[in-house]
VMD Tcl script that draws the C-alpha trace (Angstrom):
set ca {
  {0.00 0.00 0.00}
  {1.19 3.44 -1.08}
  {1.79 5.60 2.18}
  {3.16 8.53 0.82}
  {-0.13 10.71 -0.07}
  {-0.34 12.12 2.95}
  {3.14 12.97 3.74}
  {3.49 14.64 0.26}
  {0.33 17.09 1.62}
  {1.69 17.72 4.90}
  {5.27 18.47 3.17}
  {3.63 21.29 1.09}
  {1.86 22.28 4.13}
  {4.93 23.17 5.73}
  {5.85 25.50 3.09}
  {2.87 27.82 3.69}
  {3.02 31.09 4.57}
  {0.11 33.06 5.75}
  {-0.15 36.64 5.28}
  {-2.11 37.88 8.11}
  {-3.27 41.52 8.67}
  {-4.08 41.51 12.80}
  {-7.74 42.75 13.30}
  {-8.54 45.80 15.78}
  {-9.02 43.13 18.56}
  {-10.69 46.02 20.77}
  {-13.27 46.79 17.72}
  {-14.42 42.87 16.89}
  {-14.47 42.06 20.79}
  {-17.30 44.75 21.03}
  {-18.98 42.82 18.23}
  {-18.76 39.32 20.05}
  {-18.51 36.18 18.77}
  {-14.87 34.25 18.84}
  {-12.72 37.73 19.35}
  {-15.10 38.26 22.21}
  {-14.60 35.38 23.84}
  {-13.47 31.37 22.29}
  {-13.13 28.12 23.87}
  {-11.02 25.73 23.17}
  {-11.90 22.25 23.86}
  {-9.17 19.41 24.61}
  {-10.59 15.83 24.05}
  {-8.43 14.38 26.39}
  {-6.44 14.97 30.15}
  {-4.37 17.55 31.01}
  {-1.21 17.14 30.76}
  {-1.07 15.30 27.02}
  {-0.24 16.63 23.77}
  {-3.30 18.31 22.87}
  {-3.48 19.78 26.24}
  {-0.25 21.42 25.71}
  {-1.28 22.53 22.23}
  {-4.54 24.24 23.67}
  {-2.91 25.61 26.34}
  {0.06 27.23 24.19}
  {-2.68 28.81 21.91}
  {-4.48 29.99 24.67}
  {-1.75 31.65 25.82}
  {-0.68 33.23 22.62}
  {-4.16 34.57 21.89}
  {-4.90 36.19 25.01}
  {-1.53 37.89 24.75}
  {-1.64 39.65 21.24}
  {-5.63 40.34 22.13}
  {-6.85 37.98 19.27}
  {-9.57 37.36 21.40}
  {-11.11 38.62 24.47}
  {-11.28 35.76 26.59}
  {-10.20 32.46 25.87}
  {-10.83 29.38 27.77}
  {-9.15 25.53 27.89}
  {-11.80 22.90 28.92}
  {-10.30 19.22 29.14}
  {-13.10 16.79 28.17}
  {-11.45 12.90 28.17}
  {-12.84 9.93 27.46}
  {-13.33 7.09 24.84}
  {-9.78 7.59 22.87}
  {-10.88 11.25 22.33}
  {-14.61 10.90 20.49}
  {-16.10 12.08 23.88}
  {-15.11 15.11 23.00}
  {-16.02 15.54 19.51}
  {-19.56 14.33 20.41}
  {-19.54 17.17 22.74}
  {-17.96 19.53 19.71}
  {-21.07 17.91 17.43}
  {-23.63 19.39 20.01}
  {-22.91 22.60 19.84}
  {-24.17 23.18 16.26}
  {-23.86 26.40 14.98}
  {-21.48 27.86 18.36}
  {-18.65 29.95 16.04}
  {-16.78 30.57 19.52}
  {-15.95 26.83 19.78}
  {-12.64 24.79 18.83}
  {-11.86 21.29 19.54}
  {-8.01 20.03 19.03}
  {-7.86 17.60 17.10}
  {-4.77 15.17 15.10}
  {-3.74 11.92 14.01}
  {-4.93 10.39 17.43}
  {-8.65 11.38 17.29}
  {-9.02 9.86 13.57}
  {-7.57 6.87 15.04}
  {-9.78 6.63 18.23}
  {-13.25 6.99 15.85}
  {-11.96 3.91 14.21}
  {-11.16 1.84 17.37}
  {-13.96 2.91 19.15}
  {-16.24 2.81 16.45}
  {-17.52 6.23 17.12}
  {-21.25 7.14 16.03}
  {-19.56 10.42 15.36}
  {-16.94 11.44 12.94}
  {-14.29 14.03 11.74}
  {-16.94 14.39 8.62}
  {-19.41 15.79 11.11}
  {-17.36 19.14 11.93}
  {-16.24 21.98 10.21}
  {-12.26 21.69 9.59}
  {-10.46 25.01 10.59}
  {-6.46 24.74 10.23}
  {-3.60 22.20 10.71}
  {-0.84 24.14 12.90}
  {1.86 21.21 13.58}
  {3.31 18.29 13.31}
  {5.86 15.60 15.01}
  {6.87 12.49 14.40}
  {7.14 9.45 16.59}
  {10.71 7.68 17.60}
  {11.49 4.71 17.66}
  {13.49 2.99 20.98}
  {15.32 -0.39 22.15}
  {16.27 -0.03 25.64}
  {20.82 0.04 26.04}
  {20.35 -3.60 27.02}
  {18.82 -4.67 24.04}
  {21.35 -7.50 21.92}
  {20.68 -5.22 18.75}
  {23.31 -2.77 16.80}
  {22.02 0.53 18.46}
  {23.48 2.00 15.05}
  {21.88 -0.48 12.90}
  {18.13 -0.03 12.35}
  {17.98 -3.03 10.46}
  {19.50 -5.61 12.21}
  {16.07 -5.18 15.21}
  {13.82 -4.60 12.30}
  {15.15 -8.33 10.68}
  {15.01 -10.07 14.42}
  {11.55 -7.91 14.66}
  {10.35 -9.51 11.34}
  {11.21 -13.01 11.81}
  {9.52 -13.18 15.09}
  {6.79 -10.28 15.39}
  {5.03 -12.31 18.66}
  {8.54 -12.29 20.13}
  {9.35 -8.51 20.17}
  {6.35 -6.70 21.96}
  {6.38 -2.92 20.65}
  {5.43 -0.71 23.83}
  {3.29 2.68 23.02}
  {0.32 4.57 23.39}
  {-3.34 3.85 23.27}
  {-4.60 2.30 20.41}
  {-5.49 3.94 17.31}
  {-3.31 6.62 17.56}
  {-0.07 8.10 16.38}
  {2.12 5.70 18.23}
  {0.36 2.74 16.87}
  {-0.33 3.84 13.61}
  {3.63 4.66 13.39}
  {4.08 0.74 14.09}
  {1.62 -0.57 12.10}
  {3.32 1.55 8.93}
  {6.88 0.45 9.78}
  {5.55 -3.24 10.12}
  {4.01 -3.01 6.94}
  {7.31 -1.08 5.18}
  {9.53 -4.34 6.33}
  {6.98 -7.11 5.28}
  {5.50 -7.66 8.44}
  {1.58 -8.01 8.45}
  {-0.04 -5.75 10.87}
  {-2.19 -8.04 11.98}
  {0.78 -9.88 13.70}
  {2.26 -7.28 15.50}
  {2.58 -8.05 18.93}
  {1.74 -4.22 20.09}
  {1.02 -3.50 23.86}
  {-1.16 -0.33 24.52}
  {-0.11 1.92 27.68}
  {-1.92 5.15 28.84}
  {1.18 7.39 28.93}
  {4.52 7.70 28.08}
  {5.47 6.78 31.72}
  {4.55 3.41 31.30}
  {5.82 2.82 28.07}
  {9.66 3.76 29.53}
  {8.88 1.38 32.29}
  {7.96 -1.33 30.08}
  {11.21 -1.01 28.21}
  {13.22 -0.80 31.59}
  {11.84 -3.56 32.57}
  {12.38 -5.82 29.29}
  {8.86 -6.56 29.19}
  {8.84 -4.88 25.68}
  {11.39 -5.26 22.76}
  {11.28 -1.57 21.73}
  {8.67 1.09 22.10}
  {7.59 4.31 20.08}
  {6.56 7.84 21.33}
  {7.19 11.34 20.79}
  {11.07 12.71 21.26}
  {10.19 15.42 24.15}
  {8.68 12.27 25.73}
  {12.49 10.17 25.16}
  {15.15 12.71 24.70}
  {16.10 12.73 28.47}
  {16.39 8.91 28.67}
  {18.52 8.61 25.12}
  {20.53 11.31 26.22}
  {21.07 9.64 29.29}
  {22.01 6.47 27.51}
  {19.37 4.10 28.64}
  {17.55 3.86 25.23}
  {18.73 3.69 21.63}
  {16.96 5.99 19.14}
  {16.97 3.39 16.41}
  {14.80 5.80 14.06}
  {12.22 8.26 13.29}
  {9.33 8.29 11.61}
  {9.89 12.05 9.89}
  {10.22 12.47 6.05}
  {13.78 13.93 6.44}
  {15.81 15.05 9.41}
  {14.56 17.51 12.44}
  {16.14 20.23 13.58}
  {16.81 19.73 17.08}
  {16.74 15.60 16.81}
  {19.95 14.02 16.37}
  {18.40 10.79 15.61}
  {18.36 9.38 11.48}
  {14.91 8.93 10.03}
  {13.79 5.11 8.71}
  {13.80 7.02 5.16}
  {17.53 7.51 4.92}
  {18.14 4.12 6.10}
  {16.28 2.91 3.27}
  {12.76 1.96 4.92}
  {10.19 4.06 3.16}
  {7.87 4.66 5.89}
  {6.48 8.21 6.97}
  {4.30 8.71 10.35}
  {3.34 12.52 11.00}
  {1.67 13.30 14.61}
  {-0.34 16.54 13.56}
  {-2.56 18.26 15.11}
  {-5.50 21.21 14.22}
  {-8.44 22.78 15.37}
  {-12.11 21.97 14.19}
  {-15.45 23.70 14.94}
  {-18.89 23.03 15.45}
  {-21.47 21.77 12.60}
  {-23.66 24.46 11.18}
  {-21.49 27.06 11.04}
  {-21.52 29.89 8.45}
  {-19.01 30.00 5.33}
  {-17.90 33.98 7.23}
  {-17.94 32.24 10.90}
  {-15.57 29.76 9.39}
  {-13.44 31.99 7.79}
  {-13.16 34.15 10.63}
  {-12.13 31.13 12.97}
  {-9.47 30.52 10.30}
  {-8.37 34.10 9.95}
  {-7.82 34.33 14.42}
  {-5.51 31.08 13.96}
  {-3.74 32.33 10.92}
  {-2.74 35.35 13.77}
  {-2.07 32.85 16.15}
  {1.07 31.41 13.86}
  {2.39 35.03 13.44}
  {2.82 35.71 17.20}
  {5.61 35.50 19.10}
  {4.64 33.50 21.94}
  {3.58 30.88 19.26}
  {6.74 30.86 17.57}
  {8.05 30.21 20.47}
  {6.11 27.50 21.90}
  {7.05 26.05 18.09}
  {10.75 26.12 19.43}
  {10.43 25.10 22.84}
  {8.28 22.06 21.64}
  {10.32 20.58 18.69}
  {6.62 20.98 16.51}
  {7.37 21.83 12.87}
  {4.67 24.41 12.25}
  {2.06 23.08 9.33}
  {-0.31 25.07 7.89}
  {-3.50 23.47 5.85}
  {-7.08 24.85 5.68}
  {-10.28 24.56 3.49}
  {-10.69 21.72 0.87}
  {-6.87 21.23 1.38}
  {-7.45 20.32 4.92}
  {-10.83 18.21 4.37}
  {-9.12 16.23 1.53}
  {-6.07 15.69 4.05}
  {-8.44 14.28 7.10}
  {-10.13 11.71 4.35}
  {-6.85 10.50 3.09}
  {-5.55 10.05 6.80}
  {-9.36 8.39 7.50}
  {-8.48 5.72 4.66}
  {-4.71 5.26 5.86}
  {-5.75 4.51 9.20}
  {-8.34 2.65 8.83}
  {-6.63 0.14 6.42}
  {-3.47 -0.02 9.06}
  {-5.99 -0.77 12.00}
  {-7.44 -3.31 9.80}
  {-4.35 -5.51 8.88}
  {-5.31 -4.79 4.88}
  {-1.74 -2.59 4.43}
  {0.17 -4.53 2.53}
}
mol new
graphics top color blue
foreach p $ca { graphics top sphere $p radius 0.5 }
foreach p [lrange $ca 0 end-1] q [lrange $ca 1 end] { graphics top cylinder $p $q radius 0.2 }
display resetview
């Protein structure tokens, strides 16, 4: 299965630039609506990567006066969809965002969610990671040789338990892309689920898993510190800031992006929409964003309108043929 559409739109994406002329934040607060005051919903704890995300933006919009008065509300539950439901209810709200990313089109699939990405209005795309790839120091493979776990990995998939994230999302999906790169059928990958990135270090400390896959913020300390072996990651070329070679250069064409965006409510008007767009399109030229792009290793990705609806179906059909076992 071809894997590539996807990264191909998010590399364009990251070429965007968008001119933004900041609005008289004291005139469109008088007229209410999202420069009056905007919540952001999080569909999941805080504390996690969309958390962080919300937060960031919050703070970045209340400091330039984008918006009067902007709120973070953490609603978790059921691999992120209890969220969206929630987003789905408020039909026709234009002072209403819900973060969303790779995870949430993952946890409608393994949840099965009555509710779907197709039932909300898509706003902008503003970043994107990549997972990494571990073994822990004591594993018996070449910590400079990708290939030589990947062979062991593919002879006996059962064998070499992959420690990560929930299912369904980027951590997973990463996996179940790599499998299928080396010839490994994703319905054999021996892939143990773990809440946080916590437990995923403990499993590899422990030896319970072979190697394990999360974001680098979530690693860095414990490579650096020479208890795990960055054996790859899952980025379409090299990251600034992540000394670490991709599974591309070492001739395994497999590309995972973590991104993340904002949606809003059903219902909305074509001019609510475009002013939701137009107050995150300021967001990206502040300096508190840039910033938090810096401080958080992101790469800053920019895709709206049909470009960003045709992106969410194309991850929809990527993810749910990896969650099915059918990429091959």
């Amino acid at each position: 299965m071809k894997l590539s559409m996807r990264s191909a739109v998010l590399a364009a994406a990251l070429a965007v630039t968008v001119p933004v002329a900041f609005a008289d934040a004291a005139t469109t607060q008088d007229e209410g609506g999202p420069r009056s005051s905007l919540t952001i919903l999080v569909p999941g704890a805080a504390g996690g990567g969309y958390d962080l995300l919300a937060r960031e933006t919050q703070q970045a919009l209340r400091a330039n006066g984008i918006s009067g008065n902007v709120q973070v509300l953490n609603i978790p539950g059921a691999s992120g969809t209890v969220g969206l439901q929630t987003l789905v209810e408020m039909d026709d709200r234009d002072d209403v965002l819900l973060v969303v990313g790779s995870a949430m089109v993952g946890g409608v699939e393994v949840t099965d969610s009555s509710v779907t990405l197709e039932d909300v209005t898509p706003v902008s795309t503003v970043t994107t990671d990549y997972p990494v790839i571990v073994t822990p120091a004591s594993s018996p493979y070449d910590p400079a040789e990708a290939a030589e776990f990947l062979q062991a990995w593919k002879d006996d998939p059962q064998g070499h338990p992959i420690a990560g994230g929930a299912l369904g999302n980027t951590d997973h999906l990463a996996i179940l892309a790599l499998a299928d790169a080396v010839g490994i059928p994703t319905d054999e990958v021996n892939y143990i689920a773990y809440s946080g990135g916590g437990e995923v270090l403990g499993a590899l400390l422990s030896g319970t898993a072979a190697a394990g896959v999360s974001g680098y913020a979530e690693l860095s300390d414990q490579i650096r510190a020479g208890n795990m072996n960055g054996i790859g990651t899952t980025a379409p070329e090299r990251v600034d800031g992540i000394d670490l070679p991709t599974f591309r250069e070492q001739g395994i064409d497999t590309v995972t992006s973590n991104w993340r965006g904002f949606v809003a409510p059903p219902g909305i008007s074509a001019d609510q929409a475009a002013e939701l767009e137009q107050i995150i399109a300021e967001l990206l030229q502040t300096g508190e964003w840039r910033s938090a792009v810096e401080r958080n290793q992101w790469q800053q990705t920019v895709l709206t309108g049909q470009d960003y609806t045709e992106f969410i179906d194309d991850e929809v059909a990527t993810t749910r043929e990896l969650l099915s076992g059918g990429a091959q």
